[in-house]
Structures are given as C-alpha cells and as structure tokens.
C-alpha positions as a Markdown table, in Angstrom:
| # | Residue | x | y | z |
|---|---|---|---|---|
| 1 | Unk | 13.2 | -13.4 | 25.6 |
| 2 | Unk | 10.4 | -11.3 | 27.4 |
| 3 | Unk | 12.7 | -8.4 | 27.0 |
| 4 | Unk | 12.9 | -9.1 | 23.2 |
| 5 | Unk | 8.9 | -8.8 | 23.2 |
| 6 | Unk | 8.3 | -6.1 | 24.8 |
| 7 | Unk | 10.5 | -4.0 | 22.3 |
| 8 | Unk | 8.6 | -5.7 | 19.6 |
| 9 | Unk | 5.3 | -4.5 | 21.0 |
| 10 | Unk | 6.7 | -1.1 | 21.6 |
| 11 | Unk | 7.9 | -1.0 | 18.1 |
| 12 | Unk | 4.2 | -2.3 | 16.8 |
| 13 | Unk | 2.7 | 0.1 | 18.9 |
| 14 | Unk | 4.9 | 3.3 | 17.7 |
| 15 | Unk | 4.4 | 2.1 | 13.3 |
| 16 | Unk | 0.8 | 1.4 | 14.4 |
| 17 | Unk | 1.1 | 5.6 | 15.7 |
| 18 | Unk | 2.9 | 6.5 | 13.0 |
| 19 | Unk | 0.3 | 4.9 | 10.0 |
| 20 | Unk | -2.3 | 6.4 | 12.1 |
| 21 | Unk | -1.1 | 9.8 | 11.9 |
| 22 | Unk | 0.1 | 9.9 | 7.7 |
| 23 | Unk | -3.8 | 8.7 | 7.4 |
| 24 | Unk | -4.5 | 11.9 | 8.9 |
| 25 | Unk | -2.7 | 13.6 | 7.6 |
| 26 | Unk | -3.1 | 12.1 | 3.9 |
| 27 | Unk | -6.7 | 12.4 | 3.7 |
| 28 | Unk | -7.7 | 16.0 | 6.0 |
| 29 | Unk | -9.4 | 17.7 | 3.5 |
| 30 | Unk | -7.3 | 20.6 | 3.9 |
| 31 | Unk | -4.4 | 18.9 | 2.8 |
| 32 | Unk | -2.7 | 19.9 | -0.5 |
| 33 | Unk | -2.6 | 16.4 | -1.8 |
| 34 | Unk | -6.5 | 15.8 | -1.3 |
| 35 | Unk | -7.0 | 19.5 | -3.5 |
| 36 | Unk | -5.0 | 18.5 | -6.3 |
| 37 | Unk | -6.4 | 15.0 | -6.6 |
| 38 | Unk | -3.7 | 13.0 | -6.2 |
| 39 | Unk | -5.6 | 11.1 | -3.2 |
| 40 | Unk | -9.3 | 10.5 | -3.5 |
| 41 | Unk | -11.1 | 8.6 | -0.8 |
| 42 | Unk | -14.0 | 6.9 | -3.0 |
| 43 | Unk | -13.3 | 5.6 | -6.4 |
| 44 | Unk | -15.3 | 4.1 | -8.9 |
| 45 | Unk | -16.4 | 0.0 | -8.2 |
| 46 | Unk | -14.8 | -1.8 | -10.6 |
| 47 | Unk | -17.7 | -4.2 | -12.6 |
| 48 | Unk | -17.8 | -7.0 | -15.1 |
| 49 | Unk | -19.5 | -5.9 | -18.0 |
| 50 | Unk | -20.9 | -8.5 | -20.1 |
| 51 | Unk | -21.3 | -7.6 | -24.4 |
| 52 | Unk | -24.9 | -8.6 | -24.2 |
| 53 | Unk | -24.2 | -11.2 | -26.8 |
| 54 | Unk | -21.5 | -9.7 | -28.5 |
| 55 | Unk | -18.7 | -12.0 | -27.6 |
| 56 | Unk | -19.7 | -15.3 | -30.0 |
| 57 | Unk | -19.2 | -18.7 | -27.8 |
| 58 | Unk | -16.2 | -20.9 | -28.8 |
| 59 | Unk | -18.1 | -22.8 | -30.9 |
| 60 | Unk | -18.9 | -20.5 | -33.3 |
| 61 | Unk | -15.5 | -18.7 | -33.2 |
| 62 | Unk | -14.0 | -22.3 | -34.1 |
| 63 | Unk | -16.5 | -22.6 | -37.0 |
| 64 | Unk | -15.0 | -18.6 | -38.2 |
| 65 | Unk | -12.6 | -17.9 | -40.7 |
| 66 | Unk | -9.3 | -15.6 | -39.7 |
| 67 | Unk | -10.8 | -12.6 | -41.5 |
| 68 | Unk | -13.9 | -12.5 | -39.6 |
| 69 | Unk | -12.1 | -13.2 | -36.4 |
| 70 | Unk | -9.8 | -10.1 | -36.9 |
| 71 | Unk | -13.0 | -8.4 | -37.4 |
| 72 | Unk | -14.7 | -8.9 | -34.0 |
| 73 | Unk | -11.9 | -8.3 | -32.7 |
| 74 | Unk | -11.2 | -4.9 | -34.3 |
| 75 | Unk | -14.7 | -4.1 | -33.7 |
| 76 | Unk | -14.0 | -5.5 | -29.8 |
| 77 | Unk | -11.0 | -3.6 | -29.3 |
| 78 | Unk | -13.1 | -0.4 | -30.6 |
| 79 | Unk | -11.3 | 0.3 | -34.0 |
C-alpha cells in the first residue's frame, strides 16, 4: 500500500511539473499564441448591468397587453 502511494505522489508531483511548465510556456510573451491573441492574461470583469428602470416589474407586465410586450422586448433585444 505505501508502495502504491508513493507512485501516486510521484505521479502528482511530475502532472504538477508538467502544468507548471505549459503555463510557461502558454503565457511567455514571446510565445506565438500570446502575439496572435488567442491567449490573453486579463480579460474584461464580467458585470450586472441594471436598465435603470427599463425592465417594467411583474406587476405592470401582468397588467400589459401582448403587443406592448413584444415591444419591450424588441426594443430589449435591440431591434
């Protein structure tokens, strides 16, 4: 059994060297992928943005007719 765990820590150990090294390698900024783009190391925070009130509550939508809802949500949907 002790045998057994010491290859899996040897194993662990060797993928651990392995991820460590593609990081390198994936994000050296001479590196072709990093030049075209295809790897960027920021991106943009993704946010919740709130209409400011364009979004009527359920009450109201319950109290709209089917046309105007297709309406706000044409105009929603950016059409």
């Amino acid at each position: 059994m002790k045998e057994e765990e010491n290859e899996l820590v040897e194993l662990l150990k060797i993928l651990v060297d392995k991820v460590s090294q593609l990081e390198e390698t994936v994000y050296n900024e001479d590196n072709i992928l990093m030049k075209s783009g295809f790897v960027k190391t920021s991106s943009p925070t993704p946010r919740i943005d709130v209409n400011a009130g364009e979004v009527p509550d359920a009450s109201t939508i319950a109290k709209m007719s089917w046309d105007e809802i297709n309406t706000m949500v044409e105009k929603l949907g950016g059409n």
